[in-house]
N, C-alpha and C positions, 0 to 999 in steps of 0.2 A: 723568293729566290730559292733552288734547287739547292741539294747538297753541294759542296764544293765536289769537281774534278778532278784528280790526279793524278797522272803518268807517271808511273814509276819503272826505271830501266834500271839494269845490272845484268853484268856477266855471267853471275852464277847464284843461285836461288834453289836453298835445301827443297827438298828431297831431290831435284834434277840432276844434282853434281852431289859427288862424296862430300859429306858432310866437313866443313871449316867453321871458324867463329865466323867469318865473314858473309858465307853462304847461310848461316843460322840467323843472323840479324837481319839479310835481306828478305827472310821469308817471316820472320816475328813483325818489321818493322810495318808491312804492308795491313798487316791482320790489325792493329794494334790502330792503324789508321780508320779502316772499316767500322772496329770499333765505336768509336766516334764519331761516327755517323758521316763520313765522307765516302765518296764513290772514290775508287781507286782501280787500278788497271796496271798488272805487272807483267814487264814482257824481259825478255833476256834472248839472247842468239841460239839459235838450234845448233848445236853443236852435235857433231858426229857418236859423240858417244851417250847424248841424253836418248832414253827409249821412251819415248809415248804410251806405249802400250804397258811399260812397268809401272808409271804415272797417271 
């Protein structure tokens, strides 16, 4: 059997949005998984003011 899956969603995910405790956890939480040897996948809503091209 394959690594385990996980989809991970949230509103806001540091560096995309000004940085909060909350947007800081939801970008350590995901890394923190990988670590451990699981496949993970984190998406959040394109919001008008994230640029792509600064990320």
């Amino acid at each position: 059997m394959g690594a385990k899956r996980i989809l991970f969603i949230n509103q806001e995910i540091s560096p995309y949005l000004p940085s909060t405790e909350i947007s800081k956890l939801c970008r350590e939480l995901p890394q923190g998984i990988l670590e451990r040897g699981r496949e993970i996948r984190a998406f959040m809503p394109k919001y008008g003011s994230v640029n792509e091209r600064r990320n």
